[in-house]
C-alpha positions in Angstrom: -24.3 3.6 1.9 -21.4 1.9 3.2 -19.7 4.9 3.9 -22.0 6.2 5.4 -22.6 3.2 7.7 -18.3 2.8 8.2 -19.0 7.0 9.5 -21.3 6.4 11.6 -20.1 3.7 13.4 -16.7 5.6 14.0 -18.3 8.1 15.4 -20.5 6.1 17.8 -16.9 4.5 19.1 -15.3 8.5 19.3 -18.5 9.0 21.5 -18.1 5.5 23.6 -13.8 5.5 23.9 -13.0 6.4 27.3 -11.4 9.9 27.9 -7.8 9.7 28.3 -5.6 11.3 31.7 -2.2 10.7 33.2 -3.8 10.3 36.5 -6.7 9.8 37.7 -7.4 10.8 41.9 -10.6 8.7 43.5 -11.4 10.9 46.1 -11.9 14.1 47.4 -10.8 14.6 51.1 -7.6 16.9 52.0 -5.2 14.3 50.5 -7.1 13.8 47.2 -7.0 17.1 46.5 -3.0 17.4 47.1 -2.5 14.5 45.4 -4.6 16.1 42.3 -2.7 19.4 42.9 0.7 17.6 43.2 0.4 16.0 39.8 -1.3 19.0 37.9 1.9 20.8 39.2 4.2 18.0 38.0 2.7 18.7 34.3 0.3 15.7 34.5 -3.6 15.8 33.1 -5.3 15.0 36.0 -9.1 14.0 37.0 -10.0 14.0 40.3 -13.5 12.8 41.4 -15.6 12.3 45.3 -19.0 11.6 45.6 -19.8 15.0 46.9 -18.5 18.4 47.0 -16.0 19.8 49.3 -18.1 21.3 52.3 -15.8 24.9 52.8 -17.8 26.8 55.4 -17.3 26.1 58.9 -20.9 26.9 59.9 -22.4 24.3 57.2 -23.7 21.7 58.1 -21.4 18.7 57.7 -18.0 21.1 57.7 -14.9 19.3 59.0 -14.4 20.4 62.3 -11.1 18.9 62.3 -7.6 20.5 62.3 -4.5 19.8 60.4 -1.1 20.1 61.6 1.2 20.0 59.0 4.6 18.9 60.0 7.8 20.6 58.7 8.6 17.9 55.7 4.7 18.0 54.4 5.6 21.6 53.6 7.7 20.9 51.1 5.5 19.1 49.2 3.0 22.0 49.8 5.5 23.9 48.1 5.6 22.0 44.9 1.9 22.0 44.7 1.5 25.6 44.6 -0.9 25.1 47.7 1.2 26.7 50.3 1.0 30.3 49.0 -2.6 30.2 49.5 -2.3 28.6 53.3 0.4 30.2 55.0 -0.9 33.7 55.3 -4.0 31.2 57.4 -1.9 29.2 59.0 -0.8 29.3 63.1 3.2 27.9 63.8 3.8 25.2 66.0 6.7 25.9 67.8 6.5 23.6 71.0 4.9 20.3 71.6 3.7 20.0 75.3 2.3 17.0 77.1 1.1 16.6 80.3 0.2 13.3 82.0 -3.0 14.4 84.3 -3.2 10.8 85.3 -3.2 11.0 89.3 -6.1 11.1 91.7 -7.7 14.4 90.5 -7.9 15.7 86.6 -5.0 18.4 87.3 -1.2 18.4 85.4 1.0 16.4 87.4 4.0 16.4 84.7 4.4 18.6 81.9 7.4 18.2 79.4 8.1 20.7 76.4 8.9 19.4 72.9 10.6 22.6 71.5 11.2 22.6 67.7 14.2 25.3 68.5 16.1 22.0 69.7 15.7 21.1 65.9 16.4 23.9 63.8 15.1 27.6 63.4 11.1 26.4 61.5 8.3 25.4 64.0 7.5 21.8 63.9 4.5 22.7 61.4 1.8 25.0 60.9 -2.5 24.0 61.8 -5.0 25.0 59.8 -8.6 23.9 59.8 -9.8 21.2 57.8 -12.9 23.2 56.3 -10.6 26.0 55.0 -8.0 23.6 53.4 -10.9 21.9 51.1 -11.5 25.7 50.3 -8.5 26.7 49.3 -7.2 23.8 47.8 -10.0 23.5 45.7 -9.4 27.1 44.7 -5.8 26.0 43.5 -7.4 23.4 41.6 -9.8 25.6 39.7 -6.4 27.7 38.4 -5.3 24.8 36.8 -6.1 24.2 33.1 -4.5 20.4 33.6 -6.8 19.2 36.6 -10.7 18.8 36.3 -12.2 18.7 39.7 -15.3 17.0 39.7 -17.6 17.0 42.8 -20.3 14.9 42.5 -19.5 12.0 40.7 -18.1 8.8 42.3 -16.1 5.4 41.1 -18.3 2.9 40.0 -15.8 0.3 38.7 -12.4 -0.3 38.0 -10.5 -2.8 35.2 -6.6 -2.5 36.2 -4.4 -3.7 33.5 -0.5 -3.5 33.1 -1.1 -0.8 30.1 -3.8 1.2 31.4 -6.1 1.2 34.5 -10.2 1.9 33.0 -12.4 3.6 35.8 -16.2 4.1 35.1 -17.9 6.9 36.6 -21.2 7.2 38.6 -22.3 9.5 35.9 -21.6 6.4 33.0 -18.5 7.9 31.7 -15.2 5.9 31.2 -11.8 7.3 31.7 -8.7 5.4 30.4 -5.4 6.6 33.2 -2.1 5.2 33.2 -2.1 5.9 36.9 -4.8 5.7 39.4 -4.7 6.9 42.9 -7.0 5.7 45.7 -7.3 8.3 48.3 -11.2 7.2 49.2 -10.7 6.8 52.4 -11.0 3.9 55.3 -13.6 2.1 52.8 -11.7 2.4 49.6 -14.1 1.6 46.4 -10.8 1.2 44.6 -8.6 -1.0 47.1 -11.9 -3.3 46.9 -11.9 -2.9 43.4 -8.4 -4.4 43.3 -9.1 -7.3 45.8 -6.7 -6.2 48.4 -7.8 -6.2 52.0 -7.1 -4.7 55.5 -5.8 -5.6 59.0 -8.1 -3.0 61.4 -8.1 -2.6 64.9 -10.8 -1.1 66.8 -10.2 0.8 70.3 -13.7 1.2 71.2 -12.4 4.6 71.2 -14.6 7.9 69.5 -12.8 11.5 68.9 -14.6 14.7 69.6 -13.4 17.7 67.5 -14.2 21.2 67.7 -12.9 24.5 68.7 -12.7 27.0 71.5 -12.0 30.2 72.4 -10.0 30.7 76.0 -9.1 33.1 78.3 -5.2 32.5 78.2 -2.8 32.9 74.6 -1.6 29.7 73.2 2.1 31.1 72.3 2.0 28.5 69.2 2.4 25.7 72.1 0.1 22.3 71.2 -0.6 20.7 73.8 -1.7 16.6 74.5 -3.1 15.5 78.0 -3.2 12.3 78.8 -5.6 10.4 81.6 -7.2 7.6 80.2 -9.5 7.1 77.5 -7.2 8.9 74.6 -5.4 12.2 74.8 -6.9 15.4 75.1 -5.0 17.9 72.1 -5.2 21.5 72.1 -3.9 23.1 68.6 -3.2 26.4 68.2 -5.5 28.4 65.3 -5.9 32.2 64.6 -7.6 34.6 67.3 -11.3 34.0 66.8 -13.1 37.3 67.1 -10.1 38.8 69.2 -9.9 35.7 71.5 -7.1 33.2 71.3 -8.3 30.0 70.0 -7.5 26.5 69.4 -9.2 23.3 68.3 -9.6 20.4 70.2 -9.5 16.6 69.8 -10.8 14.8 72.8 -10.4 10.9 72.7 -12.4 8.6 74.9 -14.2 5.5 75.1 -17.4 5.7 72.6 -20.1 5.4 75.6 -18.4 8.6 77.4 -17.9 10.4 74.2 -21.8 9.5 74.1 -22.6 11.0 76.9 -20.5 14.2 76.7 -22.3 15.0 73.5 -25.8 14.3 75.2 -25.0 16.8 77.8 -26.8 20.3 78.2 -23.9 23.0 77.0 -23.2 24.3 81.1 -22.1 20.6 82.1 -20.7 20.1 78.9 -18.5 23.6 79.4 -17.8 22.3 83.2 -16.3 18.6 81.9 -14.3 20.2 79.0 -12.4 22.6 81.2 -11.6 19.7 84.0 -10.5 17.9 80.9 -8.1 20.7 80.0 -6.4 21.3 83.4 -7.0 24.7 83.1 -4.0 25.0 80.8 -5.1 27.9 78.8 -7.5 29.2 81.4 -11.7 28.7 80.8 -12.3 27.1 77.4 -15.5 28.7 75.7 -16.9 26.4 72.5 -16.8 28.1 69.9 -18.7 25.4 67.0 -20.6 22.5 67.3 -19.6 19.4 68.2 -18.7 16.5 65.7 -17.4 12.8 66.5 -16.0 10.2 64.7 -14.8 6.2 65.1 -10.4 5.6 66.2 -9.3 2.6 64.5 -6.1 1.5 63.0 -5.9 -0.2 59.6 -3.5 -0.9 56.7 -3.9 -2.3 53.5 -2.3 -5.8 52.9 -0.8 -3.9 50.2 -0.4 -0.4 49.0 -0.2 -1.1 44.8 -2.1 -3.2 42.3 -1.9 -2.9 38.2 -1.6 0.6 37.3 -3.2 1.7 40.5 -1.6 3.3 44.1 -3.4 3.5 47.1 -2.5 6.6 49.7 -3.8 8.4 53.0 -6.9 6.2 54.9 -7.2 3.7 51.9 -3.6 2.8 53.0 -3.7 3.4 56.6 -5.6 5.0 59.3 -4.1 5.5 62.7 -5.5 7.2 66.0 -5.4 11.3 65.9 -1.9 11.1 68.2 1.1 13.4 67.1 -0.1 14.8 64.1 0.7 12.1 62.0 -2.2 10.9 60.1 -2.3 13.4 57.0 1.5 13.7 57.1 1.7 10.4 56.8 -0.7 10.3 53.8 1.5 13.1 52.5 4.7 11.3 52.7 2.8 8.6 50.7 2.5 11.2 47.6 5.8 12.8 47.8 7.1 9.5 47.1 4.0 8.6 44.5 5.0 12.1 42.7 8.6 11.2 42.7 8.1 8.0 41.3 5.8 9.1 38.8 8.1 11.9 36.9 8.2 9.9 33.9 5.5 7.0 33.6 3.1 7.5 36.1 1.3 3.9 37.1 4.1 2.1 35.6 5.3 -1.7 37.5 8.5 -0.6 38.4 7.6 3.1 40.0 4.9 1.2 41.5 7.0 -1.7 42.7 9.6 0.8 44.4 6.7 2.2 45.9 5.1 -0.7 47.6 8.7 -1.3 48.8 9.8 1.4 50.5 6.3 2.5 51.3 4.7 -0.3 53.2 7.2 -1.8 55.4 7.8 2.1 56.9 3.8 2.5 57.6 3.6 -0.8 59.1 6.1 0.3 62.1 5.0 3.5 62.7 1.2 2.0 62.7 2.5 0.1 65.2 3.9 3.0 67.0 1.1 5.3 67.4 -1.2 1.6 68.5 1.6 1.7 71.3 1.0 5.4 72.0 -2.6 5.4 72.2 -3.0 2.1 74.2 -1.2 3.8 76.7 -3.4 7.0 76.5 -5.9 4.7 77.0 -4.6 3.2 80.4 -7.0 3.4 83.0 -5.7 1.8 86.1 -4.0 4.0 88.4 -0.1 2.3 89.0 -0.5 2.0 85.1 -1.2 5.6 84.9 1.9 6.3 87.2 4.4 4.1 85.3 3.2 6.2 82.3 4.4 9.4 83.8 7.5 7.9 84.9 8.7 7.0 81.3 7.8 10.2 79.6 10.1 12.1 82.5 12.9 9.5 81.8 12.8 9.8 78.4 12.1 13.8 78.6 16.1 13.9 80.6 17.6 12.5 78.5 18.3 14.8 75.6 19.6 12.6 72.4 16.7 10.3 73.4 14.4 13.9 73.4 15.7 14.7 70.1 15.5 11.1 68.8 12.0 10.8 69.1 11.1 14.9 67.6 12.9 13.4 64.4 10.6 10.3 64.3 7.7 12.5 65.1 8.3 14.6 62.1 10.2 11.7 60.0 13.2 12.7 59.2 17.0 12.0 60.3 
């Protein structure tokens, strides 16, 4: 009988005994699912959870309207995935970066300056691809791998971070025991809360509108940011859409006039998008619905806590300027996954980290809050000091190359 007992209560602690991973990915976005492909393909066992499944239709409701501009160094680690197989043969070049200031008396390009990658080296800047079709094919990737279970559909409920392991309970009751957790769920991080660690956050007053168009004139692989006030107006270059050139848009104003745009019956709303656009690539037709979100800034007080890394928004968030928000969530796990070769989640990988990670965010935060108050100027000398300094700095070439190799982060 005492056997028996002794049997039955080892199997009862097999049954409760959390499963075991190298990593562990909280959260399911675009960088989540890198970060889960980026391990799997570094030989780690890797979970990766999100509260709800990857939306990868455009028409469905909820779809990601958003583009994705991924600059030359995130290729790399696109590469090492085994993710950019699947998305270059859907992916549009970015060769030029144009910006206009349309900040005079009427809505028309006053100043246009060309940010030619050629100036660089013989690669575009980076290559766009739409949001909805990157949680499509990534997820794909995913589903090849026998290391990584993706699991839609079941969030974080709790975390207990120790210096040996990090525990993470499940929404579905489950327990997993990983020596490395990564927190890539977002701008309101369960895990970074978990962990204590809070954020510094700015709010603009600022809402983005993102969708795409169809328009009368090719793009030529040119993006293109206008600036008035309110936030920049982008243009990124995507595949023909039904044998018309197409591009999506991210239009950046004050949340009452974002508001009101969207309140507007589809002839005025087609009449304010194309003064908006200067008639740069001729009349702009929407193509999808309209979405909108919040612009804030935020960073973490700190990127690392016992066995745990956070990356992407649960790091940092920054305005939609430049392309730089996913690239730099993806410089985040380029350094995570080197790191990690050998003991992922372990003090020192995650003390080097937190030391060479944070202080580099914190400037270039700072940077693109620079850039987008100025988009946001509204008075008109301000407006025309604006243009002044982006033609100064435009003439002079080191200065024009200095800030391409900012822009894309490297030297």
């Amino acid at each position: 009988m005492a056997a028996s007992g002794a049997a039955t209560s080892d199997s009862a602690a097999r049954r409760n005994a959390p499963e075991q991973t190298d990593v562990l990915v909280s959260g399911g976005g675009i960088a989540g699912l890198i970060a889960a492909a980026g391990f799997g393909a570094d030989g780690h066992r890797v979970i990766c959870v999100d509260p709800a499944p990857p939306i990868t239709v455009e028409g469905a409701a909820g779809s990601d309207l958003r583009s994705t501009a991924f600059l030359h160094p995130s290729i790399r680690l696109l590469e090492r995935a085994g993710l950019w197989q699947r998305l270059r043969p859907h992916a549009t070049p970015l060769q030029i970066m144009r910006i206009i200031d349309a900040g005079g008396a009427e809505p028309v390009a006053r100043l246009t300056r060309e940010f030619d990658a050629a100036d660089l080296s013989d690669e575009p800047f980076g290559w766009n691809l739409p949001n909805w079709l990157l949680r499509r094919e990534i997820a794909a990737r995913l589903d090849e791998m026998d290391n990584v279970s993706f699991r839609p559909g079941t969030a974080t409920a709790g975390l207990t971070a120790r210096s040996d392991t990090a525990i993470v309970t499940l929404s579905d009751g489950s327990r997993v025991s990983a020596r490395l957790v990564v927190g890539a769920d977002g701008r309101n991080s369960a895990i970074r809360q978990a962990l204590g660690i809070g954020v510094r956050t700015t709010r603009y007053g600022q809402k983005a509108l993102a969708f795409a168009v169809t328009h009368e004139l090719p793009h030529h692989n040119v993006s293109t940011e206008i600036h008035r006030s309110g936030g920049p107006f982008t243009l990124v270059p995507l595949p023909d859409r039904e044998g018309k050139p197409s591009s999506a848009v991210i239009w950046m104003e004050l949340g009452p006039e974002v508001n009101r745009l969207m309140e507007l019956p589809p002839e005025a709303f087609a009449e304010e998008l194309n003064a908006r656009s200067t008639g740069v690539l001729g009349r702009l037709t929407l193509a999808t619905r309209l979405t909108a979100w919040p612009i804030i800034s935020q960073i973490a007080d700190r990127f690392t806590g016992p066995r745990t890394a956070l990356v992407a928004e649960a790091a940092h968030v920054v305005p939609p300027i430049g392309a730089q928000g996913l690239n730099m969530s993806l410089a985040d796990l380029t350094l995570l996954l080197d790191l990690s070769r050998d003991d992922p989640g372990s003090a020192d990988s995650l003390s080097r980290f937190q030391r060479r990670r944070w202080p580099e965010t914190r400037l270039r935060v700072a940077g693109i809050d620079a850039l987008n108050r100025a988009s946001m100027i509204a008075p008109r000398p301000l407006r025309d000091l604006r243009a002044l300094g982006l033609g100064a700095i435009y003439g002079i070439a080191p200065v024009r190359r200095m800030m391409m190799k900012a822009g894309l982060n490297v030297t």
